[in-house]
GUKOLDO-754354 format. One line per 8 residues: number of its first residue (from 0); their letters; for each residue x, y, z of C-alpha. Coordinates in pm, 1 decimal. Example, Ala and Ser with C-alpha at 12.3 -4.5 7.8 and 13.67 -1.06 7.14 Angstrom:
2
0> AS> 1230.0 -450.0 780.0 ~ 1367.0 -106.0 714.0;
//
This chain:
432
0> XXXXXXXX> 0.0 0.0 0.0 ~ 292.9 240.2 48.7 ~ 342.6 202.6 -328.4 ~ 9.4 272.8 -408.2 ~ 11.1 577.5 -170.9 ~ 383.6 677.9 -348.7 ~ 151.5 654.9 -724.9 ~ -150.1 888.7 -568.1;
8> XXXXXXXX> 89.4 1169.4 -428.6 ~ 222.2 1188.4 -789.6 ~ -88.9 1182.4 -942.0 ~ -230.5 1500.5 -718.3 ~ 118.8 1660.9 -754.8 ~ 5.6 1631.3 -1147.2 ~ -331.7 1818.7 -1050.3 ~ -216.4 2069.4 -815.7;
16> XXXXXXXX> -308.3 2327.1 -1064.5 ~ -621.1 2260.8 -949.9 ~ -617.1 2335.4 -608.7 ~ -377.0 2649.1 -653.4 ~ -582.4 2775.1 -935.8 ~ -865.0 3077.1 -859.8 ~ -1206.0 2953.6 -756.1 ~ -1462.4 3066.4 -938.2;
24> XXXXXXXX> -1898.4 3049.7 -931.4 ~ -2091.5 3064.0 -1183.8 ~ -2220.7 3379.8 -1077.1 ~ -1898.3 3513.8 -1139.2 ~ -1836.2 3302.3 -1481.1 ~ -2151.6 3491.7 -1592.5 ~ -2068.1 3822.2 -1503.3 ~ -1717.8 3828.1 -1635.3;
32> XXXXXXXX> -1836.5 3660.2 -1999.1 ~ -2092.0 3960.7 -1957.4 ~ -1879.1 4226.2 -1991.4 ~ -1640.6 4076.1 -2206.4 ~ -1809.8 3874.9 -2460.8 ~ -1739.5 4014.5 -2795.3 ~ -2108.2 3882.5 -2926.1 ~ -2238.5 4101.2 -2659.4;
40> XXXXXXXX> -2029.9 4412.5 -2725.1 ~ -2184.2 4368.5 -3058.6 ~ -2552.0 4316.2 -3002.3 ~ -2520.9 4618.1 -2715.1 ~ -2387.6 4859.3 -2982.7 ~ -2647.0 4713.4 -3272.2 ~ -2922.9 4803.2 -2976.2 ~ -2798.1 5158.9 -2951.7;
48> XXXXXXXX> -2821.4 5222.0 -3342.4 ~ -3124.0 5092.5 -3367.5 ~ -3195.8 5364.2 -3033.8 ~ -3051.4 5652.3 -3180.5 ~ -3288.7 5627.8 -3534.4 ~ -3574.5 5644.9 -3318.3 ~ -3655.4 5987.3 -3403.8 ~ -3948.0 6232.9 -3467.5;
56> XXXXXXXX> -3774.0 6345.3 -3783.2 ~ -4078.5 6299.0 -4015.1 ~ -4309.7 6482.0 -3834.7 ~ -4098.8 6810.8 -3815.4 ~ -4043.7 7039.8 -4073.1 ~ -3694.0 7146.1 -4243.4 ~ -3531.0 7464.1 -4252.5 ~ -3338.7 7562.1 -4474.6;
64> XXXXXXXX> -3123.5 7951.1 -4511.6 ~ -2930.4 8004.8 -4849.3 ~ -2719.9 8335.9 -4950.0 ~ -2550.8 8415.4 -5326.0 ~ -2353.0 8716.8 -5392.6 ~ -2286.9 8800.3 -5756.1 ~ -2039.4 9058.0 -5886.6 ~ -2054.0 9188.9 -6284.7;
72> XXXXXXXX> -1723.2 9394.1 -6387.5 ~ -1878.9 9546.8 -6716.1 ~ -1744.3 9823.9 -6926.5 ~ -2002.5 10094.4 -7149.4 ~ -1928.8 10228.5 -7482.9 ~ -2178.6 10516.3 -7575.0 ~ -2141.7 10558.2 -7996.0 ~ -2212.1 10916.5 -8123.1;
80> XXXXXXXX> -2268.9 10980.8 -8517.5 ~ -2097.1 11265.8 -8521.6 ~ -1772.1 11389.7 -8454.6 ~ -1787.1 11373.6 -8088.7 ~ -1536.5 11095.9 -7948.6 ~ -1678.7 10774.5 -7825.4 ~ -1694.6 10777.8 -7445.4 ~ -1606.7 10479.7 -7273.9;
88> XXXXXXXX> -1610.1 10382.6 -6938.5 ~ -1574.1 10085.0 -6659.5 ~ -1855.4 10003.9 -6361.9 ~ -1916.6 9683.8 -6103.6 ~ -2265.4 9583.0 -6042.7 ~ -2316.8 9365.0 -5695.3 ~ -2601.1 9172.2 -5647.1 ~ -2671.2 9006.0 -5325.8;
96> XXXXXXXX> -2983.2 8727.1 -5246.0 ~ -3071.9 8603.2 -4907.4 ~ -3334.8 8372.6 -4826.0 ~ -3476.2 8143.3 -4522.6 ~ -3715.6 7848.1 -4661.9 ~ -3947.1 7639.8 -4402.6 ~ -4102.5 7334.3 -4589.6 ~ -4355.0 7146.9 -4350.4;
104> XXXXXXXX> -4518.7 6800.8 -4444.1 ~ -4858.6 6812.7 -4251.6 ~ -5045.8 6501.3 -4413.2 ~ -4903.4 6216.8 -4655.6 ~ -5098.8 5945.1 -4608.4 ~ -5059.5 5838.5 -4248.9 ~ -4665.1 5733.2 -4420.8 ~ -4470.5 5951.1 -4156.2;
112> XXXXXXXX> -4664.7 5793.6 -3847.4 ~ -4599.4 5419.0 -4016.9 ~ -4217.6 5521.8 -4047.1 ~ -4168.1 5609.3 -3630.8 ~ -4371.5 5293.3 -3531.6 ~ -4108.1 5080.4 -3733.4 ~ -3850.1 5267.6 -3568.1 ~ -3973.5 5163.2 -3279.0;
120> XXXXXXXX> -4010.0 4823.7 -3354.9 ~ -3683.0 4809.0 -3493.8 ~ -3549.1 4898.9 -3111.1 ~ -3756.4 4637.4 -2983.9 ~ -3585.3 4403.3 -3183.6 ~ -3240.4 4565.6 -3103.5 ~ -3292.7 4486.7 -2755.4 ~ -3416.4 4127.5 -2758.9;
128> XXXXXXXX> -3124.0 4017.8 -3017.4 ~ -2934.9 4206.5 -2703.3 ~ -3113.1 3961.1 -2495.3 ~ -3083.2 3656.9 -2691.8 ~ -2732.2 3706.4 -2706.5 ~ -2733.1 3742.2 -2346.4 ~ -2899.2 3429.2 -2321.6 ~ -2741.9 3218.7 -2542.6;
136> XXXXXXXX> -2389.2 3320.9 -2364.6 ~ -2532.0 3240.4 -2011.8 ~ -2676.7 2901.4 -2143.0 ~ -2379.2 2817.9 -2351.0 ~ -2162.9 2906.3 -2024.2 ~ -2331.7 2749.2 -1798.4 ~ -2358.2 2410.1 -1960.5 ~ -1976.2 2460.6 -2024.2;
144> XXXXXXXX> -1933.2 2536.0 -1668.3 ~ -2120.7 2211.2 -1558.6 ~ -1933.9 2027.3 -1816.2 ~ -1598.7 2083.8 -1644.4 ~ -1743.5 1985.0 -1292.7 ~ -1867.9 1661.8 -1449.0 ~ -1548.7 1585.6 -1603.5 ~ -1362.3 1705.1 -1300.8;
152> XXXXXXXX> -1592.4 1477.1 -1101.0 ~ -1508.4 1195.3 -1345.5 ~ -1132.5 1250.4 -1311.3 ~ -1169.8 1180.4 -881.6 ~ -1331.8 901.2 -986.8 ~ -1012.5 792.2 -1238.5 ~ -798.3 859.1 -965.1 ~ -946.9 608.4 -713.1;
160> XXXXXXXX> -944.3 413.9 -995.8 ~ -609.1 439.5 -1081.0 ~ -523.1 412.6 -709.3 ~ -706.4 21.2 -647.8 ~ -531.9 -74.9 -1012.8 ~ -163.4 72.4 -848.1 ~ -241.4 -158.2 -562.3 ~ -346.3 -438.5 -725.1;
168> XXXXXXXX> -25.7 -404.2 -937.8 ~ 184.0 -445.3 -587.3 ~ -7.1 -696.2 -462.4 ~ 20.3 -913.5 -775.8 ~ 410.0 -849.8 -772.8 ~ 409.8 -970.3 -416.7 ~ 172.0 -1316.0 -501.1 ~ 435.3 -1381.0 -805.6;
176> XXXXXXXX> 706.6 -1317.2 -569.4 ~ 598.0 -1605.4 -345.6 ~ 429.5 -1835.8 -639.9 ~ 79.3 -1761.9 -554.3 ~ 5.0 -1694.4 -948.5 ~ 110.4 -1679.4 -1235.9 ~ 358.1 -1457.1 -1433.4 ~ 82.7 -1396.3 -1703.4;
184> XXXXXXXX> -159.2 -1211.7 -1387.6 ~ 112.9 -1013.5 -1286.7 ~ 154.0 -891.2 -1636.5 ~ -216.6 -835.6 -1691.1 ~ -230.3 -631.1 -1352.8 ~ 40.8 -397.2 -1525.2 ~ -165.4 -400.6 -1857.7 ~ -393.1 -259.2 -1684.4;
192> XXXXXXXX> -217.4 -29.9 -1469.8 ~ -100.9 161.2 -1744.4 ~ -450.2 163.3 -1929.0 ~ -589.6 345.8 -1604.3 ~ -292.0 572.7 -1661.6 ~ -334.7 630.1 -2026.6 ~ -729.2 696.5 -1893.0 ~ -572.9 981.8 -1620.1;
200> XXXXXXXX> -342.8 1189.0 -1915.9 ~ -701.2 1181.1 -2146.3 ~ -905.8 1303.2 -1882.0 ~ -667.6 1551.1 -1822.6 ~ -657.2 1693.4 -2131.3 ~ -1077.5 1725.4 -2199.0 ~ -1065.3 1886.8 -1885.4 ~ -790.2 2149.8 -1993.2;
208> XXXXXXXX> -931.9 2198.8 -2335.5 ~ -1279.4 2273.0 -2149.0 ~ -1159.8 2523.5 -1945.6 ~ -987.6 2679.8 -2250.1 ~ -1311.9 2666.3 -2420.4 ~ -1450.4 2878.5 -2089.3 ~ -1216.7 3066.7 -2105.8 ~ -1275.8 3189.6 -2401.8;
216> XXXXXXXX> -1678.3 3294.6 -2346.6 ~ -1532.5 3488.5 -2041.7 ~ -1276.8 3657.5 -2272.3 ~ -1030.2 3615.3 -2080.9 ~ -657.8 3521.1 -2189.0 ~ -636.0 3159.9 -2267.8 ~ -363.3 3065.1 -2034.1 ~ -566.5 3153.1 -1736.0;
224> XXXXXXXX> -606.6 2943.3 -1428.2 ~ -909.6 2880.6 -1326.9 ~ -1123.8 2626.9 -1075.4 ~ -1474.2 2616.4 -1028.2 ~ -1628.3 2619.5 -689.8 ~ -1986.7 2401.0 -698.8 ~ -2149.4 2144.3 -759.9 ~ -2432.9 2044.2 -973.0;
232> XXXXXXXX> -2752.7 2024.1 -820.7 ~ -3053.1 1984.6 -1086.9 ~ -3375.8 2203.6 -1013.6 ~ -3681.7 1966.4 -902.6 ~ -3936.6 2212.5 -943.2 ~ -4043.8 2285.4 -1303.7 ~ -4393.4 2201.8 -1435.0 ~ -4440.2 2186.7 -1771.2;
240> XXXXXXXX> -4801.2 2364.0 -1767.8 ~ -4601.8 2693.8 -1607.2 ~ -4299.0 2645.6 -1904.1 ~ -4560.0 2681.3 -2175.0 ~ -4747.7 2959.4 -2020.8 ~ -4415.5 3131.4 -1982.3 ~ -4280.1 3051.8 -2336.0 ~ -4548.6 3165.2 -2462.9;
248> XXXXXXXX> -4524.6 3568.4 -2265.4 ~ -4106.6 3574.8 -2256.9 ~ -3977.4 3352.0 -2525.0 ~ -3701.4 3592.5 -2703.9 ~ -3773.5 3422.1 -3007.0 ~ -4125.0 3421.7 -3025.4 ~ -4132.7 3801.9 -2903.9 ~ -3921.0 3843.2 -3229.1;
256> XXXXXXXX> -4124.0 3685.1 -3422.2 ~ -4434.4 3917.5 -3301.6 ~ -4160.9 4256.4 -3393.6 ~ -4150.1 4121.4 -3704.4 ~ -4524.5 4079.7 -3731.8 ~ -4548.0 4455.5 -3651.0 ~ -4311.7 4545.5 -3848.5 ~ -4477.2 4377.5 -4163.1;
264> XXXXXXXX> -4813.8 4573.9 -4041.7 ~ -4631.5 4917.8 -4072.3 ~ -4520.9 4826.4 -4406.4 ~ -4871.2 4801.6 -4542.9 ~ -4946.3 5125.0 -4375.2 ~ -4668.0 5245.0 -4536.6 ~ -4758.5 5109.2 -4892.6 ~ -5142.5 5261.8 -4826.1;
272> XXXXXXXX> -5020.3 5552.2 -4810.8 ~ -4935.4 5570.3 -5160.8 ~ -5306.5 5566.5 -5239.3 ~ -5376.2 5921.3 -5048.8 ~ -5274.9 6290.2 -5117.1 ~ -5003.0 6449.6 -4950.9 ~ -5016.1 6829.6 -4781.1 ~ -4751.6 7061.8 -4767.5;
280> XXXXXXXX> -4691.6 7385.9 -4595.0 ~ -4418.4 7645.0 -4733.6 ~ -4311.0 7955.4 -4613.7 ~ -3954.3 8149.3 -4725.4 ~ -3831.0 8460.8 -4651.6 ~ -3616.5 8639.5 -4886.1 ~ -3372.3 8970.6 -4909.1 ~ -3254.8 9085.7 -5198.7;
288> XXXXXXXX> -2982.0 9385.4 -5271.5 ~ -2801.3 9490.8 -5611.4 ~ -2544.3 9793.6 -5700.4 ~ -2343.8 9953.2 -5930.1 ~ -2097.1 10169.0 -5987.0 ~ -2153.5 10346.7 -6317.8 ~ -2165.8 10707.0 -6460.3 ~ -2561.4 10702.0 -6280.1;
296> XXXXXXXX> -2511.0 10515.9 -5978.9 ~ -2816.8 10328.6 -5850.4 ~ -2876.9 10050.9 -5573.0 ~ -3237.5 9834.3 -5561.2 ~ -3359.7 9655.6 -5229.4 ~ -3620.8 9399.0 -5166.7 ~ -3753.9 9225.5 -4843.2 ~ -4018.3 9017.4 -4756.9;
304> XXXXXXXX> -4201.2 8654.7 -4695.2 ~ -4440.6 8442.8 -4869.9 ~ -4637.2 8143.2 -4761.7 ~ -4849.4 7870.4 -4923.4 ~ -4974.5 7526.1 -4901.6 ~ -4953.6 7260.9 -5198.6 ~ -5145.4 6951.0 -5284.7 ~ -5056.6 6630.4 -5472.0;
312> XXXXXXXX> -5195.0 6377.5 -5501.7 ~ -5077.7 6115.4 -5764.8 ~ -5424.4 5957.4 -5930.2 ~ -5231.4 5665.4 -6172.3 ~ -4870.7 5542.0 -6126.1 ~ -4916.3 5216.0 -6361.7 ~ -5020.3 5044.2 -6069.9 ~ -4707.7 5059.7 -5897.7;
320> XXXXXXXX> -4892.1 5153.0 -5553.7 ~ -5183.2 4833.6 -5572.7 ~ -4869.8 4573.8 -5628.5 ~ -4663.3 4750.5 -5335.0 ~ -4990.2 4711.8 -5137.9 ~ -5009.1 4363.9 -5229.4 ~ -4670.8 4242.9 -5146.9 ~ -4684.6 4442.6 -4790.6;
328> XXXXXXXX> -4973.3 4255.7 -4694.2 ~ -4807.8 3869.3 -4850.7 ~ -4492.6 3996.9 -4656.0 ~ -4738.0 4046.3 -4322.9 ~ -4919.7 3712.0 -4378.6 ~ -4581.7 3565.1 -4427.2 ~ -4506.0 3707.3 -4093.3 ~ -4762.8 3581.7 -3917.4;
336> XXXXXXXX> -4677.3 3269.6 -4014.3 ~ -4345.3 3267.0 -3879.8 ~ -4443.7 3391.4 -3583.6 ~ -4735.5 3079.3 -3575.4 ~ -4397.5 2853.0 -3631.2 ~ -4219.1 2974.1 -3435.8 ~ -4486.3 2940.5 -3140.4 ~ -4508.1 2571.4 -3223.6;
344> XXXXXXXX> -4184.5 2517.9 -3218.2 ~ -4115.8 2611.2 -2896.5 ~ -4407.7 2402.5 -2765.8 ~ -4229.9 2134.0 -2918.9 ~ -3872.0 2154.9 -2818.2 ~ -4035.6 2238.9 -2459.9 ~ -4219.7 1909.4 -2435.8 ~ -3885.9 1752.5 -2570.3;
352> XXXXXXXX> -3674.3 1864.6 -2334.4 ~ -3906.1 1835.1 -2041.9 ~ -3935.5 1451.9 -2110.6 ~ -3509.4 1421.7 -2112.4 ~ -3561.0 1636.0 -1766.4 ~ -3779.6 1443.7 -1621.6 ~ -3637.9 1098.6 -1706.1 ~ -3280.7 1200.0 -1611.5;
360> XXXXXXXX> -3428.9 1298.9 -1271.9 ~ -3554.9 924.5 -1248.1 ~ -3243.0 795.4 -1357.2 ~ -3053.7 1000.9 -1118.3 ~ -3213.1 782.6 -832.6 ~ -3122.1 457.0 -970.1 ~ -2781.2 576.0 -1073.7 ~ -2677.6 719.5 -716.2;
368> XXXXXXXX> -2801.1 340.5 -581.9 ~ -2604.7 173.8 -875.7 ~ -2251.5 352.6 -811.0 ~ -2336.7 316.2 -406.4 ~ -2354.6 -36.7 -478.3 ~ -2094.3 -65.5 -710.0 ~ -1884.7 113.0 -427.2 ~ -1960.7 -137.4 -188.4;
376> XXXXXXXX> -1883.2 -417.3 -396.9 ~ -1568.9 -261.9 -507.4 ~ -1411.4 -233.1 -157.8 ~ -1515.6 -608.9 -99.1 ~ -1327.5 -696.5 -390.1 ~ -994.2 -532.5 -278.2 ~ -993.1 -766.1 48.5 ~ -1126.6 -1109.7 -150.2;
384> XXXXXXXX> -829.7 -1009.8 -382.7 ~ -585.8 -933.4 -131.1 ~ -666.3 -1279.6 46.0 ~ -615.7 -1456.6 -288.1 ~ -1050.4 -1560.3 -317.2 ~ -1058.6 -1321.5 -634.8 ~ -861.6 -1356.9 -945.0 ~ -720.2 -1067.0 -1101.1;
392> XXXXXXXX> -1009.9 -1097.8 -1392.7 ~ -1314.3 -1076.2 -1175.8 ~ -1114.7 -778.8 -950.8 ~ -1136.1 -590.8 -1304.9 ~ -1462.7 -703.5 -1389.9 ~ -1601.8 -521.3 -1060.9 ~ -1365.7 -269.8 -1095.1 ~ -1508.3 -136.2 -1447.5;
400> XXXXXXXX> -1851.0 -176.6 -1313.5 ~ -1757.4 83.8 -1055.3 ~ -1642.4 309.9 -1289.5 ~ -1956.5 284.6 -1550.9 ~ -2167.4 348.1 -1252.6 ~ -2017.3 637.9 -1230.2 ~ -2014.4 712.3 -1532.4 ~ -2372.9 685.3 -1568.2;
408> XXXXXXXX> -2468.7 896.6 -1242.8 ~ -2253.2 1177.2 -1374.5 ~ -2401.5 1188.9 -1696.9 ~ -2761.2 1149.0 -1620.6 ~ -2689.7 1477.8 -1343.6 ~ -2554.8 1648.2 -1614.6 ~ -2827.5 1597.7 -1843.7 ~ -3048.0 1679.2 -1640.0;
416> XXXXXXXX> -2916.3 2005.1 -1540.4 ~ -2838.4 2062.0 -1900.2 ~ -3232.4 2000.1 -1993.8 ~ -3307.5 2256.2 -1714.3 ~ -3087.8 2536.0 -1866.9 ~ -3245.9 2465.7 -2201.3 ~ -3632.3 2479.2 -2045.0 ~ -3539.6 2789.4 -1859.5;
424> XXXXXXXX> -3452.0 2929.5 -2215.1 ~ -3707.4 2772.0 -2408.1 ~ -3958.6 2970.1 -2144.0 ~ -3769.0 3283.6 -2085.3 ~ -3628.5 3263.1 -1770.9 ~ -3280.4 3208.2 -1826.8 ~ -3236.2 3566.3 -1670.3 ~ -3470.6 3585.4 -1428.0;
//
């Protein structure tokens, strides 16, 4: 046993990173892949574009001011028929042109009210793709982050294993040693020794990759070290009555799909108005001042405003306005469907997942009695083998039963947790 005890100090020595590296919770997984994630940086900026173009632009009018100055260098020739010289001479005439112009749209169709609402949609959507961005980091962090407990729980469970195989190695050197068996059971007992420690290096390495993999939804440099502090423990109480209702009120994807809907409705607005006359208010103010310098030097000023209102309405375009009617309201229906889809869908993968939740739960019960049992029998086999009533096949046989029941209780708490992450996101709770 001192040898085996010699092989498990070397094996923790290998995993000390472990223990020396930062603890971390979930909590604080979540929060640091919050501020960091570049998919998030994104979908934040996207969602204050789509904020800044909500605007009351089209129902306020434009004002516009304009000035042109305008200089003529001319020269004047006055022709005489007699004998009196030509006189000739050289003048400037300025001219200089001010005006302010208001233009005011008060009615064109209902167009400009169509054109905010969509704005307004279009923020909607900005902030639930910010959300489902949000969402799909926290569930694709979280199952990453129960992934590496599971596989760190799995590599334990390698290194007890590792530990019986390391004694059963000695002990079979010893029994050879006196003649109790055979050279061909010693050799099998260090066959299998140094499977178990093939099985330790590959465990090793899913579980660094993993972390790398966390690491990099935390955005955080790659060469980090990192541990992670708890353990899973799945949620009992969901009901799949309450995960419908709730899909249906906070599902991102189905509250995108009713944006969309909306959207599509302010289109056809939009393509009505077409149909309708549009009213226009104008009002300008202009100054205007011109000079020159000749032989009878004058200068002419005008001031003053004018206002008016214009009406157009466009009676026959070749039909253009009836067929952009008609595709707004096949893009709408089209919408509608999507959203109808989309609504199912959810339903569906909802049921889905609740079935894989609530059979995992079940099998969590048998698997916990399984690898207790398979403990039990385990430890009974290390003293029948170390008093020579085993032989080194049946010690393996019970050996690999221990670690498949372990193997299956990990995987079926894992699963389960894993189908309660995706029901919380199917139903919009993720971030409650």
């Amino acid at each position: 046993m001192k040898a085996a005890r010699g092989i498990s100090t070397g094996i923790f020595c290998l995993l000390s990173f472990l223990v020396s590296a930062q603890p971390l919770s979930l909590e604080e997984c979540l929060k640091q892949g919050i501020e960091a994630n570049y998919s998030v940086k994104i979908a934040r900026n996207n969602e204050k574009i789509a904020e800044k173009n909500v605007v009351v632009t089209p129902f306020l009018p434009t004002l516009t001011l304009s000035g042109r100055q305008n200089q003529d260098n001319l020269t004047a020739i006055d022709f005489y028929n007699t004998t009196q010289a030509n006189n000739r001479y050289d003048y400037v005439a300025n001219q200089y042109t001010a005006d302010a112009t208001l233009k005011w749209r008060l009615f064109d169709g209902m167009s400009m009210f169509a054109t905010y609402e969509t704005q307004r949609q279009l923020l909607e959507q900005g902030r639930l793709n910010l959300r489902v961005s949000l969402e799909n980091l926290i569930a694709d962090l979280s199952e990453q982050y129960y992934y590496i407990i599971t596989q760190e729980n799995r590599l334990k469970a390698i290194v007890t294993y590792l530990e019986i195989s390391t004694m059963r190695h000695y002990q079979a050197k010893e029994k050879y040693s006196i003649g109790s068996i055979s050279g061909l059971e010693m050799k099998q007992a260090k066959i299998d020794l140094n499977s178990d420690s093939s099985q330790l290096v590959q465990q090793q390495q899913i579980i660094e990759n993993a972390y790398i993999q966390l690491y990099q939804m935390m955005n955080v440099p790659l060469i980090s070290e990192m541990t992670l502090t708890d353990t899973i423990a799945p949620n009992k109480e969901l009901f799949l009555n309450n995960l419908l209702i709730q899909a249906k009120n906070n599902n991102a994807a189905i509250l995108l799909a009713q944006t969309g809907q909306r959207i599509s409705h302010q289109n056809v607005r939009q393509a009505r108005s077409g149909i309708y006359p549009s009213l226009d208010f104008n009002t300008s103010y202009r100054f205007s001042h011109s000079d020159n310098t000749s032989l009878d030097p004058s200068y002419n000023r005008t001031n003053g405003f004018n206002f008016g209102f214009s009406l157009s309405w466009t009676l026959f375009n070749g039909l253009e306005t009836a067929r952009k009617i008609k595709t707004a309201k096949l893009q709408y229906e089209n919408a509608e469907l999507q959203r109808r889809q989309m609504e199912y869908n959810v339903e569906s993968n909802i049921i889905q997942q609740f079935n894989i939740y609530r059979k995992n739960l079940m099998m969590i019960n048998f698997e916990n009695e399984s690898t207790s049992a398979a403990l039990a029998n385990l430890e009974a086999a290390v003293e029948r083998y170390r008093l020579g009533t085993l032989s080194g096949v049946e010690f393996r046989e019970i050996q690999r039963a221990y670690i498949d029941a372990v193997d299956r209780q990990l995987n079926a708490v894992y699963q389960a947790k894993i189908s309660e992450i995706s029901l919380l996101y199917l139903s919009g709770q993720l971030m409650q």
